[in-house]
N, C-alpha and C positions, 0 to 999 in steps of 0.2 A: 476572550480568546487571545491568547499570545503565540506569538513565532517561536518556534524552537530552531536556532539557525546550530548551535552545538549540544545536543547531547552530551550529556554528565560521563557515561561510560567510557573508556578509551576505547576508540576504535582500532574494526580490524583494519589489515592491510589491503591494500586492490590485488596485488600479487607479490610476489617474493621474490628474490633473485634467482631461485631456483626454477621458478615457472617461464615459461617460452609461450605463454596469449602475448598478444597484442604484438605491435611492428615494432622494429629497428630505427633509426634515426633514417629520414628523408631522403631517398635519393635522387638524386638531377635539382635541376632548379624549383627554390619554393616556393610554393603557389600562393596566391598573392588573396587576402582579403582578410577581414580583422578580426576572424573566427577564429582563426588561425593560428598557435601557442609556440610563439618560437622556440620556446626550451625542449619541447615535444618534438617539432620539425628536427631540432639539433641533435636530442636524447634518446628518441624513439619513446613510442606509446604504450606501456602493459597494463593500462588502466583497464578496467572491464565493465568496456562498453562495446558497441556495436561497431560495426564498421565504418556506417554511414557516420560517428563520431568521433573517429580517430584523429587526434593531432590537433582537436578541438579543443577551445580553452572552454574552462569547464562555467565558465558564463552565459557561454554562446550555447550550452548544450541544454543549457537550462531553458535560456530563450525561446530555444528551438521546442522543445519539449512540450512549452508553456503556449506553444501554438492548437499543439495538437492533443491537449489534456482530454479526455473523456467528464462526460458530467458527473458521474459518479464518485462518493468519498469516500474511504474507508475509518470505523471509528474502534477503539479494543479499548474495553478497561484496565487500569493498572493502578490495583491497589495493592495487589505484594510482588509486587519487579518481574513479571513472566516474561518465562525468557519465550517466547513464542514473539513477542511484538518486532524483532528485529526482523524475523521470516517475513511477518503480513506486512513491512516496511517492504522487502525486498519485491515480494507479490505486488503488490500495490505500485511500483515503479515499475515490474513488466506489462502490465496490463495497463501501464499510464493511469493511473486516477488520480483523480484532479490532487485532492490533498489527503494526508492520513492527520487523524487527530487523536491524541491520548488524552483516556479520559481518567481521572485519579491522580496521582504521584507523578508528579514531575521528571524523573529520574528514571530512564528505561533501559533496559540493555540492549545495544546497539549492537552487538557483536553478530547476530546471524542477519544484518541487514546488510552486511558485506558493502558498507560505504553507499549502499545503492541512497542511502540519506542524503546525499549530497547534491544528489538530484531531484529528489523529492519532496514536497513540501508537506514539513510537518510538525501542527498543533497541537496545543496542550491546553486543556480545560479543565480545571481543580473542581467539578463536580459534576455529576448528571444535569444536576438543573443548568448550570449555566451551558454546558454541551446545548440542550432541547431547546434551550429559547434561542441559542446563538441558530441552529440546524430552522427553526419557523423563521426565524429572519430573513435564511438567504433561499425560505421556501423550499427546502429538502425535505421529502421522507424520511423518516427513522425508519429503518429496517431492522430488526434484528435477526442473530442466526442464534440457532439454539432449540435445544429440544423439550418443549413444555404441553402440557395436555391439550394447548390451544392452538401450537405453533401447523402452521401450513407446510404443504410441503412446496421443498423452492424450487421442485420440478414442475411443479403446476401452475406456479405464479406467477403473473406478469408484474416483471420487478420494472417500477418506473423509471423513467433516464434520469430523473433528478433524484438521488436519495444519497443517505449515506449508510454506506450496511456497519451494522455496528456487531461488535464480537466481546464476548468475555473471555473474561480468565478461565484458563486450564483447573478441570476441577468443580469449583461454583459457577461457572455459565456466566450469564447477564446475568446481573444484581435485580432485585425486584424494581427500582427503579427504572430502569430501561425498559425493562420487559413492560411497566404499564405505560411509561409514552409512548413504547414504539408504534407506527401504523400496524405494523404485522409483524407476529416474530415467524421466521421461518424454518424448518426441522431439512437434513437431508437426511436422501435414503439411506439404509445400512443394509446389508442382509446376512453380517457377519455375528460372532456373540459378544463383541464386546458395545458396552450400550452408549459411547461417545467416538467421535476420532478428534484430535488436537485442534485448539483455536487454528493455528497455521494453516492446518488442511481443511480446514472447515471456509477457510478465510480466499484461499484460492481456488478453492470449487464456485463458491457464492459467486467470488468475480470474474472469475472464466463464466460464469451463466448470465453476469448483466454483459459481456462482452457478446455471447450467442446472441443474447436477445437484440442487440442495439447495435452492434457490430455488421452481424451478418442478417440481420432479418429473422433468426429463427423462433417463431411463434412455439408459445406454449398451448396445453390442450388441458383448460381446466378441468379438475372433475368436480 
């Protein structure tokens, strides 16, 4: 497993000069502690982050972050550049998980993870095999999401605290490879006519449900 500290794509912007998020430069006296980004205090902040991190250097935010990470990983295949992986980047930094990993081509498009990469930590694995054996190492579930004659549904499952949910590409799903490590692949419900919804929305349903379950206590009701 390797670090990905830059992505290959150019990133997007945090905001524009046309947008009004985030504060104005500091007013009264500056508050004193080493979190703290002088340029920021001086500049004003339109980075897009929270508030509880404003004016924060973006070390300290990570730091911070890195206290209260959730056990959960998120993993997506990238064998032809989908542009979906920059959303489940973005996903995956709201709901805090621990780290997102790409598994396939090195090279991802960063542009709908709206910089939230920067806070996020995120791995690249140039195959399944070495993904499955790195994920038994650090003792995580493979989860997959995806819709196969076997898959469970993810509203009945009790999805463990330690796993990593993994996702395929838009289109072909999990590769056969995944699909036969994983512990469980998991299908969600539809009740509409079309017979998929995108890795992205697939990938923030999954993690808003390990956040229900392990977050707030809500038990599932297997059938």
């Amino acid at each position: 497993m390797t670090s990905i500290a830059q992505p290959e794509d150019a990133p997007a912007t945090e905001s524009s000069p046309e947008e009004t998020v985030g504060l104005g430069p500091w007013t009264g006296p500056w508050p004193e502690g080493e979190h703290w980004d002088p340029e920021l205090l001086k500049e004003g902040d339109r980075r897009n982050v929270v508030d509880e991190f404003r004016y924060w250097k973006h070390d300290a935010i990570v730091a911070a972050l890195d206290e209260r990470r959730h056990e959960f990983h998120v993993a997506i295949e990238n064998w032809q550049h989908d542009l979906n992986i920059g959303s489940v980047v973005r996903t995956a930094n709201a709901f805090l998980a621990k780290e997102v990993h790409i598994i396939g081509r090195r090279r991802w498009n960063r542009r709908g993870a709206m910089v939230t990469d920067k806070y996020q930590h995120v791995h690249h694995h140039p195959s399944v095999e070495e993904f499955v054996s790195w994920a038994a190492e650090e003792g995580l579930a493979v989860i997959g999401i995806d819709n196969f004659p076997d898959s469970v549904p993810l509203e009945t499952y009790d999805l463990p605290s330690r796993c990593v949910l993994v996702f395929g590409q838009e289109g072909p799903g999990l590769t056969p490879e995944v699909h036969a490590a994983a512990e469980a692949t998991l299908s969600i419900a539809q009740f509409g006519s079309t017979r998929s919804i995108n890795a992205s929305a697939a990938a923030a349903i999954a993690m808003h449900a390990w956040i229900r379950r392990h977050e707030f206590g809500q038990s599932v009701q297997p059938q």
